[in-house]
N, C-alpha and C positions, 0 to 999 in steps of 0.2 A: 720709519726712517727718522734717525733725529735729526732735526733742523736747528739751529738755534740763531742763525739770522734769514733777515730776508730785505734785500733790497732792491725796490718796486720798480725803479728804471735805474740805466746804464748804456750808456751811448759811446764807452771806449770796452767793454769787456769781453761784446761778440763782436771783431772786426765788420763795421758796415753793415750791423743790424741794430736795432732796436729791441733792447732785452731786459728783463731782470734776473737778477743773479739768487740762490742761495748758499745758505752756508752751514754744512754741516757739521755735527757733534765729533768730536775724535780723529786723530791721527795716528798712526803708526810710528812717525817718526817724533824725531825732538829737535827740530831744528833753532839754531841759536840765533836767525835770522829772523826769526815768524813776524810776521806784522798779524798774526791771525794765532797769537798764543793760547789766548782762551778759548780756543778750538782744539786745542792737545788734549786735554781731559776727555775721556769717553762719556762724563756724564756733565749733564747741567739742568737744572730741576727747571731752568727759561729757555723751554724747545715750544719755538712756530709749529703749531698743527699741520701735518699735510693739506687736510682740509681748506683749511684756510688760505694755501698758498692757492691750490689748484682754484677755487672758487673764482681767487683776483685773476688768475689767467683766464678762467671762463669769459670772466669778465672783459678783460680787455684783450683779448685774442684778436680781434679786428686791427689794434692798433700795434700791438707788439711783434716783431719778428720770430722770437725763439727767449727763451731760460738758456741761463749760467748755471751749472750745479758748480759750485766750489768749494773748501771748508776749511781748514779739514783735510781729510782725505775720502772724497767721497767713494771710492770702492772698494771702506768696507764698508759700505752701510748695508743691512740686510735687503733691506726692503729696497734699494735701490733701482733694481731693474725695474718692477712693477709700479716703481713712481713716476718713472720714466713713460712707461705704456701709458700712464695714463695722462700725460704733458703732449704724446704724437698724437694720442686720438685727438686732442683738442685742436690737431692742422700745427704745430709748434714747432722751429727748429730746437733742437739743444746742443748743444755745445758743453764737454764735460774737461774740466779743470783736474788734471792727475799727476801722480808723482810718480807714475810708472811700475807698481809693486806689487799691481795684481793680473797680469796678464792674462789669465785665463777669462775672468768678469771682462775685461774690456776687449778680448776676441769675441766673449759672447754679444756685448753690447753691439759691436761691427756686422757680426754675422744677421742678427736681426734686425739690422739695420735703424737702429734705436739712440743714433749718436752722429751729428752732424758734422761737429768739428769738436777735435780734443787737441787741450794743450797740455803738453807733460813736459814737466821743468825737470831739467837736469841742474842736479846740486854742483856738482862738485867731481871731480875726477873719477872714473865710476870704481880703482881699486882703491881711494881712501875715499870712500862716502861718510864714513862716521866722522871726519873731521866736522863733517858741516851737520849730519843728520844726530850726534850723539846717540847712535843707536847701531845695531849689525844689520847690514841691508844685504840682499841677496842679489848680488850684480846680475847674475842670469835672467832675474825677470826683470830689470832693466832693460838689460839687452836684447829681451824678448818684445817685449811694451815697444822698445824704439824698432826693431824687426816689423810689426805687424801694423804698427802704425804706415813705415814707407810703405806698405805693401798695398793699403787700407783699399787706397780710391777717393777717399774723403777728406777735407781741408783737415789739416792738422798742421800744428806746430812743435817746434822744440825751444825751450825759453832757460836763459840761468841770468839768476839775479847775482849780478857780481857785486862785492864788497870790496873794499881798498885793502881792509889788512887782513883779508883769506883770499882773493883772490890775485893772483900772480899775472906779470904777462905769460908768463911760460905758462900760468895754467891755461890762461883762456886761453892760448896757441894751442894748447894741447887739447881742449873740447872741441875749438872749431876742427880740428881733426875728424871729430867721429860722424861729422855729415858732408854729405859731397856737396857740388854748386848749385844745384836745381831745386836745392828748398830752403827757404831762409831758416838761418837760426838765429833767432833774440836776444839779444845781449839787453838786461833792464837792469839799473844803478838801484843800490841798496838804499833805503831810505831809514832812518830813526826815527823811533816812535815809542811811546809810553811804553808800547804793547811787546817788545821789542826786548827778548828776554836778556840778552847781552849787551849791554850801556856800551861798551869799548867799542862796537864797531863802528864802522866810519863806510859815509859813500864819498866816490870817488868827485871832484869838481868836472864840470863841464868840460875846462883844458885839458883834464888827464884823460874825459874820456875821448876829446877828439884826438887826442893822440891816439889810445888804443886805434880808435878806429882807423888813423891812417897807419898804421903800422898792421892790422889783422886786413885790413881792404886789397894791399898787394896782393894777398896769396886766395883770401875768402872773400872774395866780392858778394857772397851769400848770406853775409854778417849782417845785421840791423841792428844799430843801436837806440834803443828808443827814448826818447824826449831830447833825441840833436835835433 
């Protein structure tokens, strides 16, 4: 599996655990948002050895809750499942970080019970996803990902990073549509970054977003926005 980051603690990325996170090689998509661009390329000659990650978890398995897989898009990585087996033999929650695009690997991941909590971001309206992913995404495994997910049993999430000038209120009116009141969906502001392949985008100010928020609250009390 290619690795190319690894960050040793994180105390916001598995809700209410104690974790570290990785970050694998390659993505599927091209989003124009990425805070995590140098993870689009499938290849990078500076990949973390498995070895070396699994060792430090040996290591600190007593003190840590669970691993973050993130990247990336960690489901395709080949090796992915077996890297996984071998993070639960060591007693380890995991928690896996997804964009929704391989539902089969992540039915598999559930059926073996090999996946604690998964968060899969929803981009962007699911009939124009290439506004936001630059690329042709297949809304059915979308719709599938988000199907087997409520189905699951398992803590999961749904998360979209909004932006000031792609995202609309009507849009977000129209994402909190696609989940009903009994499971939160995340609303998280777009931040700028070196890394950040589009300079033009912009996040929204605090004011605009406690508006959002009292204007989606009426209808979706399920709405979270995060860092009010």
């Amino acid at each position: 599996m290619k690795i190319s980051g690894f960050q040793k603690l994180t105390l916001l990325d598995y809700p209410g655990r104690i974790a570290c996170i990785i970050f694998t090689q390659g993505c599927n998509y091209k989003c124009s948002y990425c805070q995590n661009s140098l993870l689009i390329p499938h290849e990078n000659e500076e990949l973390v050895a498995e070895e070396e990650v699994l060792a430090y978890l040996n290591q600190r398995k007593s003190i840590l809750d669970g691993i973050v897989i993130s990247g990336g898009e960690p489901t395709i990585q080949i090796g992915l499942v077996d890297f996984i087996k071998k993070v639960k033999s060591l007693g380890l929650l995991v928690k896996l970080d997804t964009n929704g695009s391989n539902p089969k690997l992540l039915k598999q991941l559930l059926e073996e019970k090999l996946v604690d909590y998964v968060a899969m971001d929803i981009k962007y309206l699911l009939e124009e996803y290439s506004v936001v992913t630059k690329c042709r995404v297949n809304r059915n495994n979308l719709l599938e990902s988000m199907n087997i997910l409520k189905n699951s049993g398992i803590e999961y999430e749904f998360r979209t990073t909004i932006i000031k000038n792609v995202h609309t209120m009507d849009i977000i009116l129209k994402l909190c549509k696609y989940f009903d009141n009994k499971q939160p969906f995340y609303l998280q502001n777009f931040e700028q970054s070196e890394y950040v392949p589009d300079k033009t985008l912009e996040s929204f100010t605090r004011d605009e977003l406690k508006e959002i928020e009292k204007i989606i609250k009426k209808e979706y009390p399920n709405v979270v926005i995060r860092g009010l």
